[in-house]
VOSETOR-41983 format. One record per residue: residue in three letters; z, x, y of N, C-alpha, C in turn. Coordinates in steps of 0.2 Angstrom, whole numbers, padded with zeros to 4 digits, always signed. Layout:
N
ALAZXYZXYZXY;...
//
This chain:
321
UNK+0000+0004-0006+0000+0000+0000+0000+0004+0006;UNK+0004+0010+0008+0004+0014+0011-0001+0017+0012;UNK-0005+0018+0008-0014+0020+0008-0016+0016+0012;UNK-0017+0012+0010-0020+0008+0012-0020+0005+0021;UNK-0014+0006+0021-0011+0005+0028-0016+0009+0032;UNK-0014+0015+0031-0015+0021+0035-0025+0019+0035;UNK-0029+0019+0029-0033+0019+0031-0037+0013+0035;UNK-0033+0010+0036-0034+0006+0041-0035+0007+0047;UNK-0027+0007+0050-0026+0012+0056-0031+0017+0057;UNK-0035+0023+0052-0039+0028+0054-0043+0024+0057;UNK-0049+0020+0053-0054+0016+0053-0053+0015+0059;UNK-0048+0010+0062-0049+0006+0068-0050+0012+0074;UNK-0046+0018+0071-0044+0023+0078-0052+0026+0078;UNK-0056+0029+0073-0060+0029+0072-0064+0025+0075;UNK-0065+0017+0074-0070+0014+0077-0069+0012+0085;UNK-0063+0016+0090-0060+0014+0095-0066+0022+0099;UNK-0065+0029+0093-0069+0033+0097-0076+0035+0099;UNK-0078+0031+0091-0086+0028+0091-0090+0027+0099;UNK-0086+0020+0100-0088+0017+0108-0085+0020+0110;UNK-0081+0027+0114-0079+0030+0118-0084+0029+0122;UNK-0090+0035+0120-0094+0038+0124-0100+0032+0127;UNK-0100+0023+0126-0104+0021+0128-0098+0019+0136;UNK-0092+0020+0140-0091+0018+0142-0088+0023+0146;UNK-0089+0032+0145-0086+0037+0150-0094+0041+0152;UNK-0094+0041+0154-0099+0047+0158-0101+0054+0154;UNK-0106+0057+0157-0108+0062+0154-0102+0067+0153;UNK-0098+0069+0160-0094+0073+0158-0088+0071+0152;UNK-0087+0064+0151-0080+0064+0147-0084+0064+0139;UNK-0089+0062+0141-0093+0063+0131-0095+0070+0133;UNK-0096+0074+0136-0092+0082+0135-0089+0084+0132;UNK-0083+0081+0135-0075+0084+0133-0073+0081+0126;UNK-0078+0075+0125-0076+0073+0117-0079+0077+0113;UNK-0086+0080+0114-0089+0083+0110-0086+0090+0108;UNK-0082+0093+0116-0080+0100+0113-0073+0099+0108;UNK-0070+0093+0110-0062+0092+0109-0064+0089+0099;UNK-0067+0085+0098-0072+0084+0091-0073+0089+0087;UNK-0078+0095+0090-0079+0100+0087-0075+0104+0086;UNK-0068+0106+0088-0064+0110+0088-0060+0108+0083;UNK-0056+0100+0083-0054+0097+0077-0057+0099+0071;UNK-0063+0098+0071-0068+0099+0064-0067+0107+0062;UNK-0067+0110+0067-0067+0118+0065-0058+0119+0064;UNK-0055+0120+0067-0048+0119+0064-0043+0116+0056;UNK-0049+0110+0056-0046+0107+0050-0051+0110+0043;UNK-0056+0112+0044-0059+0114+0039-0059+0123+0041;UNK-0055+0128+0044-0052+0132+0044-0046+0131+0041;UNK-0040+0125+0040-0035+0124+0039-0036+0123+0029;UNK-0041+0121+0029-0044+0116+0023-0041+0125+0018;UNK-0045+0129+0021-0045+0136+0016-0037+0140+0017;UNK-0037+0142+0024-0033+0146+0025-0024+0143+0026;UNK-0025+0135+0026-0018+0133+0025-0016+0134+0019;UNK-0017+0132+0014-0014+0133+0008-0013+0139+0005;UNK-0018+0143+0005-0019+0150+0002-0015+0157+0008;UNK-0015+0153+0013-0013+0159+0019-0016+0165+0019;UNK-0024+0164+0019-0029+0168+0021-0032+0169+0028;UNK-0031+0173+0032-0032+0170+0039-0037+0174+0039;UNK-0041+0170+0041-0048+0169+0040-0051+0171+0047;UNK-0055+0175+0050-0058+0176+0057-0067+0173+0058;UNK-0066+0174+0052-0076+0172+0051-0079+0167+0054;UNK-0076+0162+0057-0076+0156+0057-0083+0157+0062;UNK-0081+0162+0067-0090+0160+0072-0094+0163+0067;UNK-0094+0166+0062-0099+0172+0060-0104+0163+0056;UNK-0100+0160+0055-0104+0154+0050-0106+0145+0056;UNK-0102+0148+0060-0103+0143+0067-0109+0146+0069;UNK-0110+0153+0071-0119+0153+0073-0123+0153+0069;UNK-0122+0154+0063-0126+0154+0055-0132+0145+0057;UNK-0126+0143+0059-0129+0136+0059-0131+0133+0066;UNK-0130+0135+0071-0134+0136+0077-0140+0138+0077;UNK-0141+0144+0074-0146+0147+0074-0149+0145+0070;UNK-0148+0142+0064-0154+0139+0061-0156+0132+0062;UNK-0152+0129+0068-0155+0125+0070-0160+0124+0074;UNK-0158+0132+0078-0164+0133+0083-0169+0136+0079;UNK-0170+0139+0075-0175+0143+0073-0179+0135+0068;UNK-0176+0133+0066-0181+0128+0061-0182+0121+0064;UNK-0180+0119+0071-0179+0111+0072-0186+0110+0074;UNK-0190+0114+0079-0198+0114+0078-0203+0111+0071;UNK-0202+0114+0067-0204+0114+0060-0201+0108+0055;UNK-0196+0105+0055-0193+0103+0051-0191+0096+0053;UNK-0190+0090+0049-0185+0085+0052-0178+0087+0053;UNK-0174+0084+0057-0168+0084+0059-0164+0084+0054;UNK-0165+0080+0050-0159+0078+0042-0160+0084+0039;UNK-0167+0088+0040-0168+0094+0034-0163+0100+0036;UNK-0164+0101+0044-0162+0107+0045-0157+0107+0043;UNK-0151+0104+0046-0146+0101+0043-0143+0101+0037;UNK-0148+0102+0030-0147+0103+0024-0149+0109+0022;UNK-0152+0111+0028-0154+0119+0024-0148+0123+0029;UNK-0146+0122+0033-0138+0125+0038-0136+0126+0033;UNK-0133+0120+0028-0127+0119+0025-0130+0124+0019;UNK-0136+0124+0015-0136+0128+0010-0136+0136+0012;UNK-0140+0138+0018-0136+0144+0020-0132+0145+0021;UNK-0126+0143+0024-0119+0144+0024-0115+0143+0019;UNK-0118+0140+0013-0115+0139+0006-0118+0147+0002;UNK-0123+0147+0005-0124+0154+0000-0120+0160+0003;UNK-0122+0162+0010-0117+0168+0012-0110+0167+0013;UNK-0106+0160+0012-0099+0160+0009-0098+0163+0002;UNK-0104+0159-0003-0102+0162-0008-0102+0169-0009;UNK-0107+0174-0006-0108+0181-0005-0101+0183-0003;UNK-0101+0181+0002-0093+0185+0005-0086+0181+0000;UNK-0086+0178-0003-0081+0175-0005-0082+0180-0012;UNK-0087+0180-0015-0085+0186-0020-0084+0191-0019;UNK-0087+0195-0013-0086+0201-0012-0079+0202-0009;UNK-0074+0196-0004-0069+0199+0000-0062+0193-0003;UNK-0063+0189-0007-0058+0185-0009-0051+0188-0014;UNK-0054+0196-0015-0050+0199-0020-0043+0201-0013;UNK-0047+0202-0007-0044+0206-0003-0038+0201-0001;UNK-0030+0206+0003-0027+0200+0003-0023+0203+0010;UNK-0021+0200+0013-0016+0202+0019-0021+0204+0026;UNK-0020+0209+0027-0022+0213+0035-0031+0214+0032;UNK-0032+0218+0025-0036+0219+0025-0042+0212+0024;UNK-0040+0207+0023-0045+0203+0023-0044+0200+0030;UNK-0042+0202+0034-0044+0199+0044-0048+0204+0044;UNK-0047+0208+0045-0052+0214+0047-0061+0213+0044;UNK-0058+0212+0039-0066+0209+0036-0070+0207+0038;UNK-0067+0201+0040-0070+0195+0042-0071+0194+0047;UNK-0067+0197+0053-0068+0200+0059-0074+0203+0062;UNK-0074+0209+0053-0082+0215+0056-0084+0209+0051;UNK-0086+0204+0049-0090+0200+0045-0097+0197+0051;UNK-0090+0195+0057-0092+0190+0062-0097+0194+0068;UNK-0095+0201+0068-0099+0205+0071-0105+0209+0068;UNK-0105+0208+0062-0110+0213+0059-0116+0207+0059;UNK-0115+0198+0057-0119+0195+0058-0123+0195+0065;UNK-0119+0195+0071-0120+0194+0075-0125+0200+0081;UNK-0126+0207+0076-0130+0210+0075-0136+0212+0074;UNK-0136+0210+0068-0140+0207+0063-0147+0202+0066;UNK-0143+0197+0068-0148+0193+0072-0151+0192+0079;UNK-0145+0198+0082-0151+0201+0089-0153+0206+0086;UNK-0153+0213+0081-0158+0215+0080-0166+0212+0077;UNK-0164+0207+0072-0170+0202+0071-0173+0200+0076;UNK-0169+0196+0083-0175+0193+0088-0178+0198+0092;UNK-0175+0205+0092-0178+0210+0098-0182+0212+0095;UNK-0182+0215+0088-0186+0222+0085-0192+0215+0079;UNK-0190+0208+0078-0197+0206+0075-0200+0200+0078;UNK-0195+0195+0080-0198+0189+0085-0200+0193+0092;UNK-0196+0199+0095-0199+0202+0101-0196+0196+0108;UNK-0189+0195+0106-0184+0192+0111-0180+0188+0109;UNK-0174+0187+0114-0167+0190+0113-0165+0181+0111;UNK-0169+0176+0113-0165+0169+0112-0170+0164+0112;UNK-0168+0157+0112-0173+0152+0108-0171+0148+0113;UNK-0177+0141+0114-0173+0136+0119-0175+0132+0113;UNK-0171+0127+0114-0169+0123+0108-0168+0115+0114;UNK-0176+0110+0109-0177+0106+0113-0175+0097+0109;UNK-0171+0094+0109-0170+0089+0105-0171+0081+0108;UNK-0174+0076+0105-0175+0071+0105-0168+0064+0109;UNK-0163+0067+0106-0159+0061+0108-0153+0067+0111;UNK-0147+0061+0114-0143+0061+0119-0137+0064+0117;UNK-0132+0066+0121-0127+0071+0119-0121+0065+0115;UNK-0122+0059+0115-0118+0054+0111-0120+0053+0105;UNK-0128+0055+0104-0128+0057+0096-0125+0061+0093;UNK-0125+0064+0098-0120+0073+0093-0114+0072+0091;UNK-0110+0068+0098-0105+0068+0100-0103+0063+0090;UNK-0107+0058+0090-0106+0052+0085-0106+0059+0078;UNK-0111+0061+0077-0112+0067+0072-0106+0069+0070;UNK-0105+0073+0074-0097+0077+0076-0089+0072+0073;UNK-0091+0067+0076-0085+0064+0072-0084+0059+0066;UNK-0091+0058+0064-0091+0058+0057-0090+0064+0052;UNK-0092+0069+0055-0091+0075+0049-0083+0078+0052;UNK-0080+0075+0056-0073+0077+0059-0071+0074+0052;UNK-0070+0064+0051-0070+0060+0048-0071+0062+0041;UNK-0076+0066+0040-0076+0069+0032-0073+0073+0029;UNK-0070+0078+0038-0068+0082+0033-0061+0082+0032;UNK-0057+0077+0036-0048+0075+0037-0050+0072+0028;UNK-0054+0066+0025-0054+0064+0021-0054+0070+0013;UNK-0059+0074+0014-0060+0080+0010-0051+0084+0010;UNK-0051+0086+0014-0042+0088+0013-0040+0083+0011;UNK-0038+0077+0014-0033+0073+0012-0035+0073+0002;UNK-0040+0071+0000-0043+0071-0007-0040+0076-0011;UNK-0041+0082-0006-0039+0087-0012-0032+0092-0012;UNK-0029+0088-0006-0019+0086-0005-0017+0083-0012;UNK-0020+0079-0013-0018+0074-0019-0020+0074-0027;UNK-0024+0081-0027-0029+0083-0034-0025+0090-0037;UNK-0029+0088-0042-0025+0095-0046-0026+0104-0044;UNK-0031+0102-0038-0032+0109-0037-0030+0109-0031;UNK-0026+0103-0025-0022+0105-0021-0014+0107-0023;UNK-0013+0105-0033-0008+0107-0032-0008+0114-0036;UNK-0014+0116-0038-0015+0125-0038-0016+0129-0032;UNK-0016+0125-0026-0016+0131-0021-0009+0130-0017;UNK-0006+0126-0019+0000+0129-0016+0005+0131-0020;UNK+0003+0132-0027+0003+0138-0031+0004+0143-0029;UNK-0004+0146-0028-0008+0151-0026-0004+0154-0018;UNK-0003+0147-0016+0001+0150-0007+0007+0153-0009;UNK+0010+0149-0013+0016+0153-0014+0016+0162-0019;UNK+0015+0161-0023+0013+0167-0025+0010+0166-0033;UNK+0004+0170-0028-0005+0169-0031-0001+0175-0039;UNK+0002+0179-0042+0003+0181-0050+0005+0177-0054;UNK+0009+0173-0050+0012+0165-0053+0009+0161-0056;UNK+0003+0162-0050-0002+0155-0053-0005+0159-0056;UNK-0008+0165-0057-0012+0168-0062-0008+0167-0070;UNK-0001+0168-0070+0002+0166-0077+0001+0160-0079;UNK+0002+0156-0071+0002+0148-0074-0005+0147-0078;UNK-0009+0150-0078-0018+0148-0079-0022+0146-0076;UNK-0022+0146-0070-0024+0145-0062-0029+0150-0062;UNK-0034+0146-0061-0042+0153-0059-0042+0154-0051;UNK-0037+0158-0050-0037+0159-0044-0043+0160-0041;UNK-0048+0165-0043-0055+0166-0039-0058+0162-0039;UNK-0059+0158-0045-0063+0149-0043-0062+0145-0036;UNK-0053+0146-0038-0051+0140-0033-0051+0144-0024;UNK-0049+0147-0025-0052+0148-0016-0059+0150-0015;UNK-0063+0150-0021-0071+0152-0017-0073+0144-0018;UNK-0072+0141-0021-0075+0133-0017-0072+0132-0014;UNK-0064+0133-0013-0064+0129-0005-0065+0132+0001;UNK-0066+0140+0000-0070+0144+0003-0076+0142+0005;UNK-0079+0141+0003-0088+0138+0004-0087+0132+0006;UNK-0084+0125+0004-0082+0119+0006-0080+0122+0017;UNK-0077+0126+0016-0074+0126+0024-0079+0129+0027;UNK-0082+0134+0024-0087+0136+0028-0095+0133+0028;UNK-0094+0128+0026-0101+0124+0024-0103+0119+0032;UNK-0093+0117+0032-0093+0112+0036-0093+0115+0042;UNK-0089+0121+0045-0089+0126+0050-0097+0127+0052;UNK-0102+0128+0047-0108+0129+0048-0112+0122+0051;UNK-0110+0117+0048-0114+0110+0050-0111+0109+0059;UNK-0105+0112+0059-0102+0110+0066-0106+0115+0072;UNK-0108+0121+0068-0112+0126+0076-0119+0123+0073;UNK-0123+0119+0067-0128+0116+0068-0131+0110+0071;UNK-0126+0105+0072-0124+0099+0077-0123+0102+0084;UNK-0119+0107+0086-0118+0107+0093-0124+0109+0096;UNK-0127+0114+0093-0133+0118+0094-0138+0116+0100;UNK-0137+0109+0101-0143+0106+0104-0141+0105+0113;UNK-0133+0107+0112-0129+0105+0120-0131+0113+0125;UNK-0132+0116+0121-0134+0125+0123-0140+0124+0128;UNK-0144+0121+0126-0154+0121+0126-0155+0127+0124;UNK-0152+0132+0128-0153+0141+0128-0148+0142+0121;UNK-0149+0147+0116-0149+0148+0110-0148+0155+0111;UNK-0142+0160+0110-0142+0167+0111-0137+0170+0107;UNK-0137+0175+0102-0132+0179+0099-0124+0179+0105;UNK-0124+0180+0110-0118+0180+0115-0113+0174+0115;UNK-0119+0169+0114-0116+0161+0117-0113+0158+0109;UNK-0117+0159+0103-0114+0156+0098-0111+0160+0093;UNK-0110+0165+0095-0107+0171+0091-0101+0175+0094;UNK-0099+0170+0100-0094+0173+0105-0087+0174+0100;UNK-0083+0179+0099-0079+0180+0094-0073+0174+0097;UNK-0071+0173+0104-0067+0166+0105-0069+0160+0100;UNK-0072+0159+0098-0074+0154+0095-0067+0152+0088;UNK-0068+0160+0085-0064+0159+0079-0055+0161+0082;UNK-0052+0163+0087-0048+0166+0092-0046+0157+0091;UNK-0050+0155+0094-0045+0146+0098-0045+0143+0089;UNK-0051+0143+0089-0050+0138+0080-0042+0142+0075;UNK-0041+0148+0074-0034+0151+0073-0029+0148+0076;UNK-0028+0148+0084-0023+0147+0089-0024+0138+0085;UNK-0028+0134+0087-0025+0126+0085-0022+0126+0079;UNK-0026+0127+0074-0022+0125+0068-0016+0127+0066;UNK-0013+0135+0068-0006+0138+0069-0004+0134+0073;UNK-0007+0129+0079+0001+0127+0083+0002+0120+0081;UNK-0003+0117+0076-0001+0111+0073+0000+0112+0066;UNK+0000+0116+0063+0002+0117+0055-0003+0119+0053;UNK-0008+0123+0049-0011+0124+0045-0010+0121+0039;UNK-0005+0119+0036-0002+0116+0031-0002+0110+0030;UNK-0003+0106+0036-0002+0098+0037-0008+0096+0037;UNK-0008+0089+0034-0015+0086+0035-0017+0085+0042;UNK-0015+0081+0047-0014+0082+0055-0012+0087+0058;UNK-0010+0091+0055-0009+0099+0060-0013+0101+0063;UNK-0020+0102+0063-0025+0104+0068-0026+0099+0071;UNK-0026+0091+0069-0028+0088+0076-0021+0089+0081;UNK-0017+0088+0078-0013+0090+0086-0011+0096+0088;UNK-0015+0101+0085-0014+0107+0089-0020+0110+0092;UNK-0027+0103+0091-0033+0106+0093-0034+0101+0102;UNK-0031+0095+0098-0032+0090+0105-0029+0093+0113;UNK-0023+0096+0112-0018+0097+0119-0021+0105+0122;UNK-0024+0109+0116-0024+0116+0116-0033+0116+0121;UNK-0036+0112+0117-0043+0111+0121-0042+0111+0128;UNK-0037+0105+0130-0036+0103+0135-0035+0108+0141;UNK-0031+0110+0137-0028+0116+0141-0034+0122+0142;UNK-0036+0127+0135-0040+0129+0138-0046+0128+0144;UNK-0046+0121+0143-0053+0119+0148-0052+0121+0154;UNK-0045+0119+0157-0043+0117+0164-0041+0126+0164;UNK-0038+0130+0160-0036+0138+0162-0045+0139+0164;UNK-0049+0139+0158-0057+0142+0162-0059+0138+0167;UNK-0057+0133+0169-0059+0132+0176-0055+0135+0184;UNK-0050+0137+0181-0045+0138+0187-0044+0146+0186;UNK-0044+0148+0181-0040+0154+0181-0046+0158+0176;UNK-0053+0159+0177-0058+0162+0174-0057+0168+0173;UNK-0052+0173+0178-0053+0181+0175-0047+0181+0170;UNK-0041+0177+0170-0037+0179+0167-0036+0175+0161;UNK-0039+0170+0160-0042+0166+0154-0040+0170+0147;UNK-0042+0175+0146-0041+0181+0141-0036+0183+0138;UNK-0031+0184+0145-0023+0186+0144-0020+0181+0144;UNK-0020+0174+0145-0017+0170+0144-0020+0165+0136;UNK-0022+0167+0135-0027+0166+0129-0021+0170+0123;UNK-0022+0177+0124-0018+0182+0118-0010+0181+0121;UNK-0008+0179+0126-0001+0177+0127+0003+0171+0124;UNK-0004+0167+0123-0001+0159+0119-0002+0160+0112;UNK-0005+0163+0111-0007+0168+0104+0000+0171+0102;UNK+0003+0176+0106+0009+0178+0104+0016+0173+0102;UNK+0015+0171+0107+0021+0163+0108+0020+0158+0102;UNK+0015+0157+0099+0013+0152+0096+0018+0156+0088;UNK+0013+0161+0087+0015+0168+0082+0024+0167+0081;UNK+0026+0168+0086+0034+0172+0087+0038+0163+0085;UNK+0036+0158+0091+0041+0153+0090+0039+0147+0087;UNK+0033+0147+0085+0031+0140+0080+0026+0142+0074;UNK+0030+0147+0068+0027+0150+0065+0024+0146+0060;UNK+0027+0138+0060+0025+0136+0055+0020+0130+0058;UNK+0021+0130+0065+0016+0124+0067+0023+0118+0072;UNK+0020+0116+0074+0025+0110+0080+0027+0104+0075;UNK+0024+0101+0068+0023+0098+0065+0031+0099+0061;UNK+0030+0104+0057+0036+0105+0054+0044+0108+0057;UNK+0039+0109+0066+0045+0112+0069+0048+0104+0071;UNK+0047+0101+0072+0048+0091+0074+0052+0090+0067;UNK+0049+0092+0062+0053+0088+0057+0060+0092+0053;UNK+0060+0097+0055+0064+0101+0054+0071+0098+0057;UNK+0067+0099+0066+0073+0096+0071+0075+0089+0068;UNK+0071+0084+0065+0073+0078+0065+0079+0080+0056;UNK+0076+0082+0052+0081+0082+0048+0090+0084+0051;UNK+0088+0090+0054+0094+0092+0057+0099+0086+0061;UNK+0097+0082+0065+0098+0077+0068+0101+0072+0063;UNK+0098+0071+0056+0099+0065+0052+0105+0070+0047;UNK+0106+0074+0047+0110+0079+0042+0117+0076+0046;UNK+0121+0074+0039+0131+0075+0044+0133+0081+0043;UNK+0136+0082+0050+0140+0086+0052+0145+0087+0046;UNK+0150+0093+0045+0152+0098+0042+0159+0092+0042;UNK+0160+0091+0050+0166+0088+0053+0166+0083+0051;UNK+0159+0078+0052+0161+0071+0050+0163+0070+0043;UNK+0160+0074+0038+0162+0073+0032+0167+0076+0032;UNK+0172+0080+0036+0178+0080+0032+0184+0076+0036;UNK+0181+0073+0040+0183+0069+0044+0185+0060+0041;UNK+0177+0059+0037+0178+0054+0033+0182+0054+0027;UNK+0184+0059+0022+0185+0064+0016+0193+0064+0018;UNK+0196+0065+0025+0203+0063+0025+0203+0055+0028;UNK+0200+0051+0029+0202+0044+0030+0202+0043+0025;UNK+0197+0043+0020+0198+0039+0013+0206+0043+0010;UNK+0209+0050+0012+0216+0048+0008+0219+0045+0011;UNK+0219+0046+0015+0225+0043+0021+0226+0034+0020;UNK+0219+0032+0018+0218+0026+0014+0221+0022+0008;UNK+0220+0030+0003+0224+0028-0005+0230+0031-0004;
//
């Protein structure tokens, strides 16, 4: 019944953001579309790196993966195809990286993934300078930024569901196996490498379809712009200040964090950076585990009696008999 509630409640919340954008202007289906996308990249970062505690940087190296084959194939191609051929790039080069860097674990797997995001990002302006013979692509699309906007929160919509499905399955309860400690789950019989290289690829599939949806809000299409390494920097920062571990923990730590960044780059553009790595450190030191579990902590603590009242209670009842 509980289920059932709740999906109701989404539905309707869902169906309330749907017609958002037939009733705010250009700018506020803006704000929905970058606050949408951030969601989506958060939670399908969350999807891998909550459970397993893989903290993952690659995110833009698979967000331009899919911008750029937006831009390079939407000429040639229907819309629906490129789309599918995004996601099958981005399923094949997660699988490459996921066997090659899944063994790695701690520091040395950020690092990776890190020079993962820059070696692509490489890669593809040597491709457009030294065989296309220039540096970016203008990338021209038929319909309105409410289309994207609608895209975006359908596949936001997929992927809250996708988690939530696999919270409830036998392989959401091997990864938090594996988060706790991965030799454990190896005794237990847990194929460890299986289960984080599909949910590996699963996040980064989705991450890929998000830089290949937004793709068309650019017009101008450049190695700079969708391979900006902030990209994977804010997607880390949400899901750590709403939980990576929580089903809702990126959305509430993607929605307010957006926010904020918007209004720091308009106001505060040179210092953007260092107020960026300061909320980064702050987020790290005093909400290690997310806002989420820091609220329910508090609230236990709250419903817990005191030491006093029980012993408080503990001598009225003798004092009774």
């Amino acid at each position: 019944m509980r289920a059932v509630i709740g999906f109701a409640l989404a539905g309707a919340v869902l169906a309330g953001l749907a017609v958002a954008p037939l009733y705010l202007g250009p700018y506020g289906t803006g704000l929905l579309i970058g606050m949408t996308g951030y969601v989506t990249l958060a939670s399908a970062w969350a999807l891998f790196s909550g459970p397993t505690r893989f903290v993952s940087l690659a995110t833009v190296a698979f967000f331009g993966i899919g911008a750029y084959t937006m831009a390079v194939l939407y000429e040639s191609l229907p819309y629906p195809l490129v789309l599918a051929v995004a996601a099958l790039v981005g399923l094949v080069v997660a699988l490459v990286v996921g066997l090659s860097t899944l063994r790695l674990a701690g520091v040395y797997f950020v690092i990776f993934t890190f020079g993962l995001a820059e070696l692509v990002r490489q890669l593809v302006t040597w491709y457009e300078v030294n065989v296309t013979g220039t540096l970016g692509r203008y990338l021209f699309v038929s319909f309105g930024s409410e289309v994207i906007y609608w895209q975006l929160l359908g596949l936001c919509a997929a992927t809250f569901f996708i988690a939530w499905a696999i919270g409830r399955s036998r392989i959401g309860l091997a990864l938090k196996v594996i988060g706790d400690d991965e030799v454990v789950a190896v005794h237990c019989g847990i194929s460890t490498a299986r289960v984080k290289l599909a949910l590996f690829a699963v996040s980064s599939v989705i991450i890929t379809l998000v830089g290949a949806i937004q793709a068309p809000r650019w017009t101008y299409i450049e190695p700079l712009i969708v391979f900006n390494p902030t990209v994977s920097f804010l997607t880390l920062i949400m899901a750590l200040l709403g939980g990576a571990g929580r089903l809702w923990g990126p959305l509430v730590g993607a929605v307010p964090l957006f926010l904020l960044f918007e209004w720091l780059s308009a106001n505060f553009p040179d210092h953007y950076s260092i107020i960026l790595g300061l909320l980064f450190m702050a987020i790290v030191f005093v909400l290690p585990k997310g806002v989420l579990e820091f609220a329910e902590s508090g609230l236990r603590r709250l419903r817990r009696p005191s030491p006093q009242d029980g012993s408080t209670a503990v001598a009225g009842k003798e004092v009774e008999g």
